[in-house]
N, C-alpha and C positions, 0 to 999 in steps of 0.2 A: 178236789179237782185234780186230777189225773193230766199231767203234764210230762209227754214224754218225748223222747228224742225223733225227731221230724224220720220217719223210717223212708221216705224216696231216698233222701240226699246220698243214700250209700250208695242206691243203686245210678241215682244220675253222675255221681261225682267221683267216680274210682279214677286213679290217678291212670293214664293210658301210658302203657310200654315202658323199657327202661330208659336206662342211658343211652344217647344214642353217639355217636362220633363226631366229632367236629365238624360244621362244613368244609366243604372244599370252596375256595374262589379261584377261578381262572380271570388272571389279568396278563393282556399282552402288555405291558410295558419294557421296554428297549435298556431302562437306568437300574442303576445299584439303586437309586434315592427313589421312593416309595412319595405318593400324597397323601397318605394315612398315617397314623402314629402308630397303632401294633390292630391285628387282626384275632384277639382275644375277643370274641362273641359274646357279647350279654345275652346269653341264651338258656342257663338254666331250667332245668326242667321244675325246679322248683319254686322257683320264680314267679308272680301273677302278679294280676293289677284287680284292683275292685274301688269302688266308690263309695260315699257316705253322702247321703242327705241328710238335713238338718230341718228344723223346726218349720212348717208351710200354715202354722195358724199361730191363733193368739195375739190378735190385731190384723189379721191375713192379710195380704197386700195383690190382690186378684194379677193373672197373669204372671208372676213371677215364678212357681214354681213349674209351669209350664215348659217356660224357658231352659229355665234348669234340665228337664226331663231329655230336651230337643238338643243341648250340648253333651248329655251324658251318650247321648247317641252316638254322636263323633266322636266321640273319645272310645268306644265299646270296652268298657269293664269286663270283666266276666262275671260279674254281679256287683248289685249295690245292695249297700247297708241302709239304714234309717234309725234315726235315735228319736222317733216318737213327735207326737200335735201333728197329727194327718188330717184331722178333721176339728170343724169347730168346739163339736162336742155342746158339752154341759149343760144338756138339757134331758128330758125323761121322755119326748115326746117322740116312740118309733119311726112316724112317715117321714120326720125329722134327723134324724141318725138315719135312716136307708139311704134317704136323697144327699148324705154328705157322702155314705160310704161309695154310693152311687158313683158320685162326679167325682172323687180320687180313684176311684180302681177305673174311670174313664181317662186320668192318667198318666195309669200304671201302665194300660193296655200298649199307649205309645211305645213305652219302654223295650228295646230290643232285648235289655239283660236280667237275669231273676232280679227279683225286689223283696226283702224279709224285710219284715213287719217287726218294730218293738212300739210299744205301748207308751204315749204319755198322757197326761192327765187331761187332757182335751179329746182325748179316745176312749179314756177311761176314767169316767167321772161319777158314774152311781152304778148303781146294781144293773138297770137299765142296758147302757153301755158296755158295762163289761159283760153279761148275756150275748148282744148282739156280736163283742169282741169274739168269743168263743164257738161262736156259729159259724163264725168265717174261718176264726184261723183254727181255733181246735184248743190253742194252748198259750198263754201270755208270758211263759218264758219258754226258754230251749236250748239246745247247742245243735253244732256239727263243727266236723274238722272237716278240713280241706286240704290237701298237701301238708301235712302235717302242722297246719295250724289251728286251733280250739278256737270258735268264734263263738262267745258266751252272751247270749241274749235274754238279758233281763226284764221285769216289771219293777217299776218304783213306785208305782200306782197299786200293790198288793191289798191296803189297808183303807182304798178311795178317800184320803185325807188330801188330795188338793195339793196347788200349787205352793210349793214352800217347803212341804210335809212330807217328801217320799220317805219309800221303809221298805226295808226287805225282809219277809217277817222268817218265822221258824220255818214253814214249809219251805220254801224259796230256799232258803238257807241250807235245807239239808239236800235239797236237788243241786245248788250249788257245790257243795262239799264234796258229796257224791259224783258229780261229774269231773271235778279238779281230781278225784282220786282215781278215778277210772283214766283219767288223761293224763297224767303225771307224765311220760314223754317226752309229749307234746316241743316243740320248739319253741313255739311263742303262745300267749294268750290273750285276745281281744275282746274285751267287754265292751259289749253295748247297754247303755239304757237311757231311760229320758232324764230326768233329775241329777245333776252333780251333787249323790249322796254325801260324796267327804266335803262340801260346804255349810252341809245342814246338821239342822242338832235334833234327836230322838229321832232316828233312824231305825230303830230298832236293830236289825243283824247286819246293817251295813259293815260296823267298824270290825267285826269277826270278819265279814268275806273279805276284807282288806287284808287280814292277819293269815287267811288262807294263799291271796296270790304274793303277798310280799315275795315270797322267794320264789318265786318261776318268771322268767320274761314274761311283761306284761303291758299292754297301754288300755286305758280304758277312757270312752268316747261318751259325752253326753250332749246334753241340748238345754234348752226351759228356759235359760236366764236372754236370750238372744244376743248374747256378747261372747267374744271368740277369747277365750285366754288358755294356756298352754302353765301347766303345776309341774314340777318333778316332784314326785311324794312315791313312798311305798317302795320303792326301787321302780318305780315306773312313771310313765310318761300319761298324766291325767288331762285331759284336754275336753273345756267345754265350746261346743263348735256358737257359730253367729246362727246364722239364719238362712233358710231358701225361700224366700216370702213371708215369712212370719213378720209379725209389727216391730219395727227399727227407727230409730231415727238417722241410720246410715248416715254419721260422721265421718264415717273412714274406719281407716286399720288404726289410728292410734285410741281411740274408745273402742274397738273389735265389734264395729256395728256394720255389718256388710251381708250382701246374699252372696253365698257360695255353695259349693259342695267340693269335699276332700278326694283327693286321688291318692289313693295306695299305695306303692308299690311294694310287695312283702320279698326280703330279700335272708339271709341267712343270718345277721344282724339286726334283721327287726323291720318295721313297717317303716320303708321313706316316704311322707305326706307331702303331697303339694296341694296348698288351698288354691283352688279354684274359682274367683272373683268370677262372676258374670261380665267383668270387664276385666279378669288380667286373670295372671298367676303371682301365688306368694307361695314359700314355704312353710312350715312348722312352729317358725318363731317370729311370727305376722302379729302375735302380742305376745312375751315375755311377763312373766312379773315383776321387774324392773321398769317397763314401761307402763301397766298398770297401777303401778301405785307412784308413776310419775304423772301420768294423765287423768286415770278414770277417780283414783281413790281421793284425788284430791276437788275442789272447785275450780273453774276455769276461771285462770289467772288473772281474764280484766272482767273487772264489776265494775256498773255506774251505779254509784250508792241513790236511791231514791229518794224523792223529796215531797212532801205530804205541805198544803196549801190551803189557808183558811180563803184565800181571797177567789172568789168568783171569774174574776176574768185578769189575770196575772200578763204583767209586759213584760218585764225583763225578769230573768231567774237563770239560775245557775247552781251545777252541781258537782260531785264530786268524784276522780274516776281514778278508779285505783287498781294498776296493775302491780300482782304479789310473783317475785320468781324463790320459789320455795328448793328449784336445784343448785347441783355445783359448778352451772354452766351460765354462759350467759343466756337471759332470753331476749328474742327478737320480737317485737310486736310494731306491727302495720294495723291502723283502723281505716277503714273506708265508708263513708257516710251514705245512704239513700237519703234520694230527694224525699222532702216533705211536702204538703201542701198546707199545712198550718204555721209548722215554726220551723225559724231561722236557725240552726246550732250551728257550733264551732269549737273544734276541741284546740287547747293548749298546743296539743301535741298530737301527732298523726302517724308517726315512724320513729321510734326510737329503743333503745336498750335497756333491759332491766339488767343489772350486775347479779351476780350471784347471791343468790338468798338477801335476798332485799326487796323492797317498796318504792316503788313509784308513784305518786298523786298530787295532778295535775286538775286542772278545772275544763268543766264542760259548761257555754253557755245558749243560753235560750233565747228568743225573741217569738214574743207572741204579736206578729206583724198588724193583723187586723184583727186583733183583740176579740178571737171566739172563748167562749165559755170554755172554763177549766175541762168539763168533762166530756166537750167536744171535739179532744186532739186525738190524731191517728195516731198510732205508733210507732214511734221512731224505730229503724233498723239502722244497726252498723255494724258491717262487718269485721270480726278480727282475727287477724291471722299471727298463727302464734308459731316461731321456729325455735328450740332447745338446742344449743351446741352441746355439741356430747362429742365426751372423751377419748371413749374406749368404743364407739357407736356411730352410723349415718347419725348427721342431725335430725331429728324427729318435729314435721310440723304436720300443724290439724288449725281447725279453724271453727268457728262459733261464728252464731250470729247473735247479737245482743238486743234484743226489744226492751224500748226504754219509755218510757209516762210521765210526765208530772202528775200527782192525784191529789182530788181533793182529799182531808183530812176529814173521815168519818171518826165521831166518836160513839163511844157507846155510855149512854145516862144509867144514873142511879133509879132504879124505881124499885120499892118495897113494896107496890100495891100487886105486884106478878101474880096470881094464881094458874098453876098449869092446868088447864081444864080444856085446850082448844079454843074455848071464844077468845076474842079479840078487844070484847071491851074496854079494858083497862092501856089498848095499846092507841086510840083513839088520836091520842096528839103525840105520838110517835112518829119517828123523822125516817117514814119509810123509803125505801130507795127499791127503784124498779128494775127490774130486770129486760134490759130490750133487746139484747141479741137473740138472733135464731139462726140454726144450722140446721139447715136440709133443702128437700127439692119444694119450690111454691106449689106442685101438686101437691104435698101431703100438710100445706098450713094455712087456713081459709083467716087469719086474722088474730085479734085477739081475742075473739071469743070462743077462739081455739083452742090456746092455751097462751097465758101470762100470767105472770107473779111478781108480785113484790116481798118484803122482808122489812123488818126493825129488827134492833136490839137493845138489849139491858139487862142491866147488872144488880143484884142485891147480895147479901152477906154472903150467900150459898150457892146461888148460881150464876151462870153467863146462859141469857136466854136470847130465843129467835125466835120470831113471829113471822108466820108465814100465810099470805094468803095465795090460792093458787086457780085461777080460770080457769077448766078446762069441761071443754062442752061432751068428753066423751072419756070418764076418768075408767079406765083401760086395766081390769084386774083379772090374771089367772090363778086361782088358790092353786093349785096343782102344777103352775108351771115356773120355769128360773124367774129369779130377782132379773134377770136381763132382760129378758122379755117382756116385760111390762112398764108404764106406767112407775117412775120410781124417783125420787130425790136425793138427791146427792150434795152430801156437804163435809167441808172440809177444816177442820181446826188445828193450827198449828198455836201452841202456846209459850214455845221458846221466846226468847228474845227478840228481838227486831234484825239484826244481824246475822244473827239464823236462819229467823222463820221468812223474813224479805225473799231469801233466795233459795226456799227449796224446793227443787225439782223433784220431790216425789219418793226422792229414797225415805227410807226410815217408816213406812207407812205403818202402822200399827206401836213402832216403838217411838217416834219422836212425834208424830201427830195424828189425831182422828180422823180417821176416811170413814163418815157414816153412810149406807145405804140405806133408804126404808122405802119400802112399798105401800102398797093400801089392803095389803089382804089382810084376811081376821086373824091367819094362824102363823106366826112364822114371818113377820114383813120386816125385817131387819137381818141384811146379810150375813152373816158368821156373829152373831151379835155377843155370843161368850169370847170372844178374839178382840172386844174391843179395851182397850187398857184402862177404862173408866165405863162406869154405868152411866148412859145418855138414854132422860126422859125426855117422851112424844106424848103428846094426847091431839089427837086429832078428832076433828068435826067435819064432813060429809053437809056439804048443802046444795041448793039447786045450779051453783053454776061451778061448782068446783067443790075445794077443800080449804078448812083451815087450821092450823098446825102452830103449837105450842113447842119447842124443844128446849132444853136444858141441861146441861153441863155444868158437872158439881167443879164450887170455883176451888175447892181442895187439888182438882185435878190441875187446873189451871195456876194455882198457887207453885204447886211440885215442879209442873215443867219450867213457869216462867221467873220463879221469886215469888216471896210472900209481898213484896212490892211491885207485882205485876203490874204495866205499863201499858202493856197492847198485847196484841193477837192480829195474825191471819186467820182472813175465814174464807173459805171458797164456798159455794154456793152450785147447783146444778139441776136441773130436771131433764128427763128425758118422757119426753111425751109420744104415746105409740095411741093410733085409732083404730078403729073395727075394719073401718074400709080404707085404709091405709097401705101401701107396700113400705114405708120405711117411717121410723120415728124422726119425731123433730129434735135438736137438741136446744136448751135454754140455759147459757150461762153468766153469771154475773161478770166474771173475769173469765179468760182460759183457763183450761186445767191446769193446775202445775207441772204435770207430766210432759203435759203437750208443747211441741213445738212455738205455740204464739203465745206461751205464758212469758209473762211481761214481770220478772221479778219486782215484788213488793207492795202487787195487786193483792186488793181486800185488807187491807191492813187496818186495824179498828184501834183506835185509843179511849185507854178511858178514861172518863170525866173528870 
């Protein structure tokens, strides 16, 4: 692949004229005393201003990067940057990649000022894509200098390994090497790409091109993770940006979950940034690593510990709320209660102080007024607002919202008669639990003969099983097309402790617990299935009104995470149901995802017998 230096940019971007003179100002004023401080001009000829976009897919959030587009306008750069997920990507299907590249270069068009293209793994996802990539632009990485600055635009996507996985292999690496040498000058060097390589492990030639700019001025700018946090490494300034509509839970600046785009200004000193909030401005240090590993790397400070309930329709109950202040400051915590219409709560305490690095916990109680069924309560909201006195620092506050449940206590039975085969016979006087939410539009769900499911579970020497039957009147397979697009189930095994696994929001996926995909096609229906940390058996059976599903989990694996005295597990549970004649799938979960917004920590939680 023949990747060379973009040949317009010489001819559009020749610096014009030299030095010119100072201006002149004519002011008639009568005084010695001036209303100006000094008449020193920020006028440099070498001087510019340019932009950075950030991430516009990967949960895309419609409308937002629009917005972005229509502010970068009043502001007029003299160009903008992009660090890659321009389009949704990940799929093989042409009329599909045209109609995405379609509606971003519809846009780009908006854009007053040039716009370079870098590459990330929702652009560049198979053979496919990167094809289409190369049609359009010519070349997946490149440079140009401008005013004597090197703007080095990388692929991280070189080796189509996906999110998680970038690499910059030998090629890349020696076009790199080769360009830094040719530019050696240079005053400063800005690397773009999508992937923050120096937080990934087998990178292939990343940790060499590190070793190459260590000694030149340098910052380098990525995207992928959609959280804003600011590195000093390398002798340079490493910054992964948030988001221009890509999927956030937009917390705020203290998690660096926000839509923005970066302003520039390149000065003899180095690039001054100002983040650009779609609602404000911040500077450069809008997350620090001091405030990341105050806020993001830890758990938010109040948890309502959960409470699991043998009795059917519970009056009074109570539970336990515990805020941790793990700084050298004190923390401030306010809770604010939403109405319910089932139960009555009441916390101990509603405004008060944690001391430094210390434990607060106080009681939360309950009232089940008109005595509905255990698994017919809404979900408690309370909000809580968390302030840090800081030292040497503004105090730092962010806020959470806490979804709170009492649940019944599901167990999981011993049964030794299990055979994985798909049928279901042996599962007959199994204590199945149904699945009755649904998400989407009532066009696209005619009932339950549309689609629903239910599930059991059980336990023998060897494994942790799941039985699954599934309704659906139009079971929706593309051999040829993404695990996303189709018809697929989705489950979740966390097998740590109960204090662990109650409350995790989704980090650690592969390393602390199972995120299973599988599909129904014959070749290939289990998503990255060598990525998973345990081998998990399926045998599945195809009948007239759905599917039924056998799945298995060696209890070795379950022994390692949770103790050979394992106690419980989380399990999440999910389907997404897609039809012929359908424009949007439905979605079917037991609990929310953990990831999501309305998960209710210490949903699914299974004990065993």
């Amino acid at each position: 692949m023949n990747r060379l230096l973009i040949p317009f940019l010489a001819f559009v971007w020749v610096c014009m004229g030299t030095a010119q003179d100072k201006p002149t100002i004519y002011i008639d004023i009568p005084t010695d005393r001036k209303p100006w401080n000094h008449t020193e001009w920020n006028d440099s000829a070498e001087q510019f201003q340019f932009a950075i976009v950030t991430d516009r897919t990967g949960g895309r959030r419609p409308g937002v990067f629009p917005i972005g587009i229509k502010k970068l306008n009043l502001l007029q750069p003299e160009f903008v940057m992009s660090v890659g997920d321009l389009i949704d990507g990940y799929t093989r299907d042409t009329l599909k990649i045209n109609a995405e590249w379609k509606e971003f270069m519809g846009f780009i068009d908006a854009l007053e000022a040039p716009f370079f293209y870098v590459p990330g793994n929702h652009d560049i996802t198979n053979e496919v894509m990167e094809e289409k990539w190369m049609e359009l632009f010519g070349v997946s990485y490149y440079h140009f200098v401008y005013k004597d600055v090197l703007f080095l635009c990388l692929n991280s996507e070189d080796n189509l390994r996906g999110a998680g996985r970038g690499t910059i292999d030998d090629a890349q690496y020696e076009y790199i090497k080769k360009t830094l040498e040719e530019n050696s000058e240079v005053k400063w060097t800005l690397v773009f790409l999508h992937q923050p390589l120096w937080v990934q492990e087998d990178t292939k030639r990343w940790k060499d091109v590190e070793k190459l700019l260590e000694n030149r001025n340098h910052n380098v700018f990525a995207g992928h993770y959609h959280r804003y946090w600011k590195t000093k490494r390398n002798n340079g300034k490493y910054i992964a940006l948030a988001t221009t509509g890509g999927g956030s839970r937009l917390r705020g600046k203290a998690y660096g979950e926000f839509d923005h785009v970066v302003w520039a200004t390149m000065t003899e000193e180095g690039p001054i940034l100002a983040n650009l909030f779609l609602d404000g401005i911040w500077d450069e240090n809008v997350v620090t690593e001091e405030l990341v590993d105050l806020v993001r790397n830890r758990p938010f400070p109040v948890r309502i510990e959960p409470i699991y309930l043998e009795e059917t329709t519970p009056g009074n109950m109570s539970a336990s709320v515990r805020a941790t202040n793990d700084s050298d400051g004190k923390m401030h915590v306010e809770l604010t209660g939403f109405t319910n219409d089932e139960l009555f709560y009441q916390f101990d305490k509603t405004s008060f102080v944690v001391e430094p690095n210390d434990v607060a916990v106080f009681n939360l109680s309950l009232k089940n007024m008109d005595k509905i069924a255990l698994g017919d309560f809404s979900t408690l909201k309370i909000k809580a607002e968390i302030t840090y006195e800081m030292e040497k620092a503004p105090n730092v506050s962010f806020s959470s919202v806490l979804n709170y449940l009492p649940f019944p206590k599901h167990t999981i039975p011993k049964n030794a008669k299990i055979k994985l085969d798909g049928n279901l016979k042996e599962w007959k006087d199994g204590d199945w639990i149904s699945v009755e939410s649904m998400d989407g539009t009532p066009f696209d769900f005619n009932g339950p003969t549309d689609c629903s499911l239910k599930f059991a579970k059980a336990y023998d020497d060897d494994y942790f099983y799941v039985a699954l039957n599934i309704i659906d009147n139009d079971l929706y397979i593309k051999e040829e097309g993404s695990h996303w697009n189709q018809d697929r189930i989705v489950l979740g095994l966390d097998a740590r402790t109960t204090n662990l696994s109650a409350f995790n929001k989704g980090e650690g996926r592969g390393r602390d617990w199972i995120a299973y995909l599988r599909t129904f096609k014959k070749e290939n229906p289990v998503y990255n299935e060598n990525r998973l940390p345990t081998e998990v058996k399926t045998e599945v059976k195809r009948n007239d009104t759905g599917v039924t599903m056998e799945i298995a989990f060696p209890l070795e694996y379950i022994k390692k995470m949770g103790g050979a005295n394992w106690s419980s597990l989380r399990f999440g549970l999910g389907y997404y149901d897609y039809d012929t004649d359908d424009e949007n799938p439905t979605t079917h979960f037991w609990f929310p995802a953990w990831n999501a917004n309305e998960d209710i920590p210490g949903s699914g939680m299974l004990f065993k017998e």
